[in-house]
N, C-alpha and C positions, 0 to 999 in steps of 0.2 A: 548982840546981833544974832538974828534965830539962822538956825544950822538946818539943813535937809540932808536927815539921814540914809544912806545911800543903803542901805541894808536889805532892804526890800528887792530895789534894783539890784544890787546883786542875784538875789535869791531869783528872781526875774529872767535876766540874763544866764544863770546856770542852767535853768529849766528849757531856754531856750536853746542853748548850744546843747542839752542832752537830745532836743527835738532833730536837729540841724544832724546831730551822729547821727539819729536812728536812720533819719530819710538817707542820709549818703550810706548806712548800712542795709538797707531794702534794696535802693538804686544797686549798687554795686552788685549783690545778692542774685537779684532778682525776685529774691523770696519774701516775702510779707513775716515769715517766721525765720530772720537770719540766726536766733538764737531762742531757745526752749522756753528760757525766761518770760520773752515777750509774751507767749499767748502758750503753756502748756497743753491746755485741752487743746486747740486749735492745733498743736503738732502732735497730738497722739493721733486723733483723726486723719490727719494727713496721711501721717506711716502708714494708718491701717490700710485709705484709701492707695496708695504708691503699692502697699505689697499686692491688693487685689489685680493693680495695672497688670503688675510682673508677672502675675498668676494668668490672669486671663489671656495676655498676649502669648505667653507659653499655650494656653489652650486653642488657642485658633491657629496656632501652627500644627500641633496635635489632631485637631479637627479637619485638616486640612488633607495632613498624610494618614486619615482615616479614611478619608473621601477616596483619596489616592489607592490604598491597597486594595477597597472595594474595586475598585475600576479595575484592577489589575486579574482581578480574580473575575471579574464579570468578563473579562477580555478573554479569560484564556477558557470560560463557560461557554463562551461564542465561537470561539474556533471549535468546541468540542461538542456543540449544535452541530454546529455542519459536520462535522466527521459522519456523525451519526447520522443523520440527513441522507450523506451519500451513502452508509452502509444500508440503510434498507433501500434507497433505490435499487442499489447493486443486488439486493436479495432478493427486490421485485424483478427484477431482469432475471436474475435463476429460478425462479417461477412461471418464467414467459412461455415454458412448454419447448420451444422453438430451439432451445442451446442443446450443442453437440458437446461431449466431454470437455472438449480443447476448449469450446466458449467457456463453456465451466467453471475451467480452472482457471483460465486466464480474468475473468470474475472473480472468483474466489482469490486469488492470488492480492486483486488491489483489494478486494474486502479485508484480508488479512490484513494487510500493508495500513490501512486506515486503522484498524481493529486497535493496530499497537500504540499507535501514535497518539489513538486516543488516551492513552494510560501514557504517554509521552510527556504528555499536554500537561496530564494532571498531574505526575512528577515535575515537572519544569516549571510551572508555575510559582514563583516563589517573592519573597519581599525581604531583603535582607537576610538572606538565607535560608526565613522561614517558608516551607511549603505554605500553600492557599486552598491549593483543591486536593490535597492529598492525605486529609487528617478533620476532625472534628474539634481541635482543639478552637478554643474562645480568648480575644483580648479583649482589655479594657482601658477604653482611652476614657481620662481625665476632659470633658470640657466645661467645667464650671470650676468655680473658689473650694465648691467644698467634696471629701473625698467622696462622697457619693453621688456626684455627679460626672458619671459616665456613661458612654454610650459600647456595646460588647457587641464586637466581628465574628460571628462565628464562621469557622472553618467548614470548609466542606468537604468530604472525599467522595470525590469521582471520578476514580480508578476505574480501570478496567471493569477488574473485580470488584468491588463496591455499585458498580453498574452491572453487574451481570451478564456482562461480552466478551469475558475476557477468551472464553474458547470457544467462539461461535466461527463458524462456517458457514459459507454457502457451495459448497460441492456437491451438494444435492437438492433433490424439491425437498426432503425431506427437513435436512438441515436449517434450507431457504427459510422453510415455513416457521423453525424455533425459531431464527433469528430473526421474522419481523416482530413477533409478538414478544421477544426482548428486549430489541431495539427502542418501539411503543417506551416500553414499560423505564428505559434508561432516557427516555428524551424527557420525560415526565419529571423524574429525578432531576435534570439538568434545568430545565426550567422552574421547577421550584424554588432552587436553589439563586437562580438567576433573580426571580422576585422578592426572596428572600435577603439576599445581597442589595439589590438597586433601592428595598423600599430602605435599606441600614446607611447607603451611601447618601439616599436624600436626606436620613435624619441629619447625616454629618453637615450635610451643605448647610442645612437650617440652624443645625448648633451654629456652624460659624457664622452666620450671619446675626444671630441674635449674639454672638462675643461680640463681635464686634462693634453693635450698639452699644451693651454695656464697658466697653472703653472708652467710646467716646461720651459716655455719660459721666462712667468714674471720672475720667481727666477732667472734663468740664468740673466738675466739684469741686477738684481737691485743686482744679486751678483756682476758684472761688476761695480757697482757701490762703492756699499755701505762695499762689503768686502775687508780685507786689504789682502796686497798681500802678505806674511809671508816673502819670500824669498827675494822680494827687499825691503822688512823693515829689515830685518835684517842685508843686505847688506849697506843700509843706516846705520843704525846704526853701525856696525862694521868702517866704511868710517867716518863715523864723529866722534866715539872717537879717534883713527889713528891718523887725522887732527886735532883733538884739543890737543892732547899729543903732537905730533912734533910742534903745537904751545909752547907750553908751553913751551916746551923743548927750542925751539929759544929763546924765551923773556929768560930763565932763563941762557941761554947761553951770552944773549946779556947785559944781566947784570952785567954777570962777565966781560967781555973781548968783548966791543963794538967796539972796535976799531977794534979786528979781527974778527968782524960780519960786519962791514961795509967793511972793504976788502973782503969780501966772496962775497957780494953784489957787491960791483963792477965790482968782475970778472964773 
């Protein structure tokens, strides 16, 4: 009586239950690589592209609080406009010809009172303890993957002193007359500084906006990669238990009545 060796089917059947794992280990996972095995090259890329995410998302926070201490320092650039603003009005007012001592000094008096506060301004200016407007000093933010990709804050000092007001007076026409023509010459400084700052804070805004493309690209990738695809895991999975039950089902058919499984095969 001829025999239907079941050997095949087996080997059939174990192929299928490895398939049946793998899909319930992606499902589960989520990941299309639950284990290194499956696809090595495809998890080295992955890693690489995952460490770029954690880089970049660090960098658009960076880029952010870049943006941020420029503002902070262009804020306190603005109150120290107008300081200066009112100190040569008031110097134009002691050149008016028309003041009496008492007007004078009562003049000079709020001239000085602004004078200080300007150097106030630019001591109190600070970001995390560091000074903004009181030093020349330069950072460096990180906003790209690699280390030379950063964008440098430079510091400004716009002291008193560094401005050249620090002991100006208006108590006289005489005095009046230094102190517009320093005044001039420290709004000029301030404004510079102020251009110089706002065009460093637009590069920031722009770093992070183009970070933030490149995440949404990286991920998009390394999802193509690294993520399982639910609906053709499931598909698999559904497909290989199917095929492993109708195997079984044959061997257990061909066990009883091999004889009319090998007629079935013939025809």
């Amino acid at each position: 009586m001829p025999t239907v060796n079941g050997a095949s089917i087996n080997a059939t059947s174990l192929q299928n239950s490895r398939l049946q794992q793998n899909s319930i280990n992606k499902l589960a996972s989520g990941s299309n690589i639950p284990r290194a095995s499956d696809a090595a090259a495809s998890l080295a890329i992955s890693t690489v592209l995952q460490s770029d995410t954690v880089v970049l998302n660090q960098n658009a926070a960076t880029a952010a609080q870049g943006a941020s201490i420029g503002q902070i320092a262009d804020g306190g650039l603005a109150r120290i406009s107008d300081g200066l603003m009112r100190m040569k009005e008031l110097a134009a007012q002691a050149l008016g010809g028309t003041q009496d001592p008492a007007s004078l000094q009562a003049i000079n008096a709020e001239f000085v009172q602004i004078r200080d506060e300007v150097s106030g301004i630019a001591n109190q200016t600070t970001f995390n303890g560091r000074g903004l407007l009181d030093n020349t000093d330069s950072s460096d933010f990180l906003v790209g993957t690699d280390v030379g990709d950063t964008i440098s804050l430079d510091g400004v000092d716009v002291t008193g002193a560094a401005l050249g007001i620090s002991s100006l007076t208006v108590d006289s026409a005489a005095n009046a007359t230094t102190a517009i023509g320093a005044i001039d010459s420290a709004i000029n400084q301030v404004s510079t500084a102020r251009a110089e700052i706002g065009a460093t804070v637009s590069r920031f805004e722009v770093a992070g906006e183009n970070i933030a493309s490149q995440i949404e690209n990286v991920s998009a990738a390394n999802s193509a990669i690294a993520d399982a695809d639910v609906a053709a895991q499931a598909t698999s999975l559904v497909t290989s238990k199917v095929l492993n039950e109708a195997e079984l089902a044959m061997q257990a058919q061909a066990n009883k009545n091999p004889q009319a499984l090998l007629k079935l095969l013939e025809n």
